[in-house]
N, C-alpha and C positions, 0 to 999 in steps of 0.2 A: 293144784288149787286147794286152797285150806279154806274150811268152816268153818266158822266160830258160834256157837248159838250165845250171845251175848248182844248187848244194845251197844249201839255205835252214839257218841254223845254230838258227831258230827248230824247225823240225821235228824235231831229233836229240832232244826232249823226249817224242817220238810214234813216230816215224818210225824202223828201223835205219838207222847209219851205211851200211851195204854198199848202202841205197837212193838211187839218185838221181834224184830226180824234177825233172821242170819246175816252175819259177816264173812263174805268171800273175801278172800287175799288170792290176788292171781299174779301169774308172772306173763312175760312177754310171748305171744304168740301162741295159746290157747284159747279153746273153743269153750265162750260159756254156755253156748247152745250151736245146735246144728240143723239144718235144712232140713226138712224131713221127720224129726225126732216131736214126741208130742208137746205141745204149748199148756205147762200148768204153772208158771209163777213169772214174776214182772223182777226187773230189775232197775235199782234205783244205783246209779254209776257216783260214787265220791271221793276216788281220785283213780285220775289215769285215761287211755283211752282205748275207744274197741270201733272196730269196725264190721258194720254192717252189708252181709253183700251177697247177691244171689248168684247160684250158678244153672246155668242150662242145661237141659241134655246132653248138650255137644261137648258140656264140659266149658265154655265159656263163661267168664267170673266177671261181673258186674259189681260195683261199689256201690251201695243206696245210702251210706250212710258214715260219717265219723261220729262218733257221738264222744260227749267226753263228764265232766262231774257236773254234777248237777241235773243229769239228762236219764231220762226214763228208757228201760229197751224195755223189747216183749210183750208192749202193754196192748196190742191187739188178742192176745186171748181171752182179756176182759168181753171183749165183740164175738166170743165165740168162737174166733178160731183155733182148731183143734190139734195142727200142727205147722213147726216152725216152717215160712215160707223164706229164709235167709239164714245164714250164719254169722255168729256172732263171735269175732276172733279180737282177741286183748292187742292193743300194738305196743302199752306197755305196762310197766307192772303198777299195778294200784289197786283199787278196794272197791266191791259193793256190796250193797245188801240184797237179798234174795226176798220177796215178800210174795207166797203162795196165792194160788190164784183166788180161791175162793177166802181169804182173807181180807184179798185189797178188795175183794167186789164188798165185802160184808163194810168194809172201814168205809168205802165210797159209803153207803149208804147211811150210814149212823154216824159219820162227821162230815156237819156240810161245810165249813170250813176248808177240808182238808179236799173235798169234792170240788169245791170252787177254783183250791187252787190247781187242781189235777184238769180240769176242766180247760183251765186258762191254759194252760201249761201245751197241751194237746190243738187246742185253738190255733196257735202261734204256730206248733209243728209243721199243721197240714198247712197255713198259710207259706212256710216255708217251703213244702213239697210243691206247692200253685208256682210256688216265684220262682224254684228250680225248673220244672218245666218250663214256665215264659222263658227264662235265659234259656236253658237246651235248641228251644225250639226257635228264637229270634236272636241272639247275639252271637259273636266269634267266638271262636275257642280260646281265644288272647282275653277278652273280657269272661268268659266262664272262667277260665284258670284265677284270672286277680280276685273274684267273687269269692270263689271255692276257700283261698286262702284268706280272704277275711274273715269268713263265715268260720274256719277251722281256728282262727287265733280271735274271735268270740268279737270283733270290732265291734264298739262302740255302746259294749255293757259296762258297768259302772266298775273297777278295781280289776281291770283286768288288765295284763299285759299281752301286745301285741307278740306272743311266742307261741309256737307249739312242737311238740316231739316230730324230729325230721320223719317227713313221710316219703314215701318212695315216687318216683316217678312214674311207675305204673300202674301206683295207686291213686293217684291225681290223676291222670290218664283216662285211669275205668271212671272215675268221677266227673271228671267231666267232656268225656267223650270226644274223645280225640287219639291219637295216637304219642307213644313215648319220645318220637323225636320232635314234635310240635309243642311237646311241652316242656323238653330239655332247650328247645331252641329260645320258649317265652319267659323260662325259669332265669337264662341266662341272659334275658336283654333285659330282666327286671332288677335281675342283680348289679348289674352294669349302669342302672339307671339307679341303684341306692333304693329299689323300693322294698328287696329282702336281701340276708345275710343269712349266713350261716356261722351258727358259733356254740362249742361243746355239743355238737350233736344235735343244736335248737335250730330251728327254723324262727328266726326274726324278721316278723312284718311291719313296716312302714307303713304307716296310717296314711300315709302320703297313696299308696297302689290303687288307693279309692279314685283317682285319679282318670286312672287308664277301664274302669266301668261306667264313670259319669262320660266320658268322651264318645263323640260322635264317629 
């Protein structure tokens, strides 16, 4: 993983000019942080993606999260806490910035601006965490899976395409709780129905799979 202490001209879109943050370059299947390890700086993701995910005692690996550009990790240190409660593994290669802890709390504070939209930004997350539980806890695994793949190829943000880097079936699986052959079995009748494709190693979602979440 490479650091650059340099401005990214991608970030001035998000980020105050007066900030300067580090530039990480990561490759495939590294850890920007790890479970356990202390929580001093936020990460702002702009291109690529990582995945979020805890493990138990037992050694059993739970997925909480894909996050991808444009999406904030680690930003619960801001709250205090003191060490990472997940890991944070790259699933492909891309870029972010590192911004230390008591920096972004200092920026929160002296740009309300950039507080507002940090604010908003966090607002939507936990509304997301509310809606993933309602689905866990009231719908099928057939409707959690077509969800899951929306929500991962970003449906229905403005200039986005319905694509994202093929993810594993066990990691769909831990995400939306169920087992690997319940979700090769729903992957494959969705493929057969034209609502995903697979092509250069992408995963292609059909806006159409929205379909089979609206259905009774």
């Amino acid at each position: 993983m490479r650091i650059h202490q340099r401005e990214n001209h991608a970030a001035k879109k998000v980020l105050p000019q007066a900030l300067l943050p580090k530039l990480v370059e990561f490759g495939k299947k590294q850890n920007l942080f790890s479970q356990g390890d202390p929580a001093s700086h936020v990460f702002f993701i702009l291109e690529g993606s990582v995945k979020l995910a805890v493990t138990s005692a037992g050694g059993k690996e739970a997925v909480v999260a894909l996050l991808g550009a444009g999406d904030f990790l680690g930003e619960a240190c801001l709250a205090g806490q003191p060490r990472w409660i997940a890991t944070a593994t790259t699933m492909t290669q891309g870029r972010a910035l590192v911004i230390e802890k008591n920096e972004m709390l200092r920026l929160l504070h002296a740009d309300h601006e950039f507080s507002d939209r940090f604010i908003s930004y966090m607002v939507t997350r936990n509304l997301k965490t509310e809606e993933d539980l309602i689905d866990q806890l009231f719908n099928s695994s057939e409707k959690r899976l077509a969800r899951t793949l929306l929500l991962l190829a970003r449906y229905g943000k403005p200039n986005q395409a319905l694509t994202l880097p093929k993810v594993s079936q066990t990691t769909l699986s831990e995400m939306v709780g169920t087992t690997r052959t319940r979700v090769n079995f729903f992957m494959n009748k969705f493929r057969k129905l034209g609502f995903v494709d697979y092509d250069n190693g992408e995963l292609k979602i059909n806006g159409s799979l929205l379909s089979v979440v609206l259905s009774d």
